[in-house]
C-alpha angles and dihedrals in degrees: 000000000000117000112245128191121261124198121238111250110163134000122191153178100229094178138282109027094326139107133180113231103200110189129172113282115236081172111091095171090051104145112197114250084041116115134217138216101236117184130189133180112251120184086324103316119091108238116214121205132166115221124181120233126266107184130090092219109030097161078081107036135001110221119179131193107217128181111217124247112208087196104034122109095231116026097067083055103051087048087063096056115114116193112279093050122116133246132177110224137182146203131331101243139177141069099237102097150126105269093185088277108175105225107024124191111205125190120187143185123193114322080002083094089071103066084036084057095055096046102044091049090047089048100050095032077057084050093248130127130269140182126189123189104181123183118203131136081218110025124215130215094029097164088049092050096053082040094070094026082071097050089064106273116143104235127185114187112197142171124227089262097056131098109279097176097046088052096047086047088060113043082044082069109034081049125359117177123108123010119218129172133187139168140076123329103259093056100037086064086045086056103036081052084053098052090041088050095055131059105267100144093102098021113056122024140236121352110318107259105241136199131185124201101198 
């Protein structure tokens, strides 16, 4: 696939050390849960970074939750952008995505919420059943979050002292379906030994769809 340029359209502070990035979508077959190449010049050398899809309907519009890295060579510059700014992105790629399943079961870790959230919103605006467990000492996308939540979605909030299994356990029953899980390494095998320690033979199907961001 060849990298396009996609225009700036919001840029926004969606809570703890993270931001969502929305660009224009040259993607109409964007899938959320799907992820994206996107490049940017910094001082003279073009930075490449993947970022997973947080928008329910990215065939319209990309939007990407990104944590913030002080110290990383892309993340501080894409927190900069104003709409109207340019970005080359590229794709989409992965194989962890919605596929239209009709009761969906999401665990997240840190910007992991992002692509939950997608998912979550696409499956109950479809009226489907979802399920989110997200894990952050400082959650992000709160008014998101209460937003689906409202619309029905079974949501469990946790910190990274609380009880995962317990919550999976949980959601797993209230919901079932397909299993997805995203975030960063150390979380995603908290949350696959969660699955594996619940009953989920007659309640999700297949394998979960996993992505790791790390």
């Amino acid at each position: 696939m060849e990298a396009v340029e996609a225009e700036v359209l919001r840029n926004e502070d969606v809570g703890g050390d993270n931001f969502a990035l929305t660009v224009e979508s040259p993607f109409p077959d964007a899938r959320p849960g799907q992820f994206v190449q996107v490049a940017l010049d910094v001082d003279g050398a073009r930075v490449v970074r993947h970022y997973t899809i947080s928008s329910p309907y990215p065939d319209d519009e990309l939007e990407f939750t990104v944590e913030i890295d002080p110290e990383g060579e892309l993340s501080p510059r894409l927190q900069e952008l104003e709409p109207g700014d340019v970005v080359e992105v590229d794709g989409p790629y992965g194989r962890s995505y919605l596929e239209d399943e009709d009761a969906v079961t999401v665990l997240s870790g840190g910007p992991g919420v992002g692509p939950a959230l997608a998912i979550a919103e696409r499956a109950v605006d479809r009226e489907g059943e979802a399920a989110v467990v997200y894990e952050d000492d400082e959650p992000a996308h709160r008014s998101r979050l209460e937003d689906v939540e409202a619309e029905g979605c079974h949501l469990e909030i946790l910190s990274p002292d609380d009880d995962l299994v317990s919550a999976v356990d949980a959601a797993v029953e209230e919901v079932g379906g397909q299993v997805f899980v995203y975030g960063f390494s150390e979380f995603v095998d908290r949350a696959l030994d969660a699955v594996d320690a619940v009953e989920t033979q007659d309640d999700t199907d297949d394998e979960p769809k996993v992505e790791r961001f790390d």
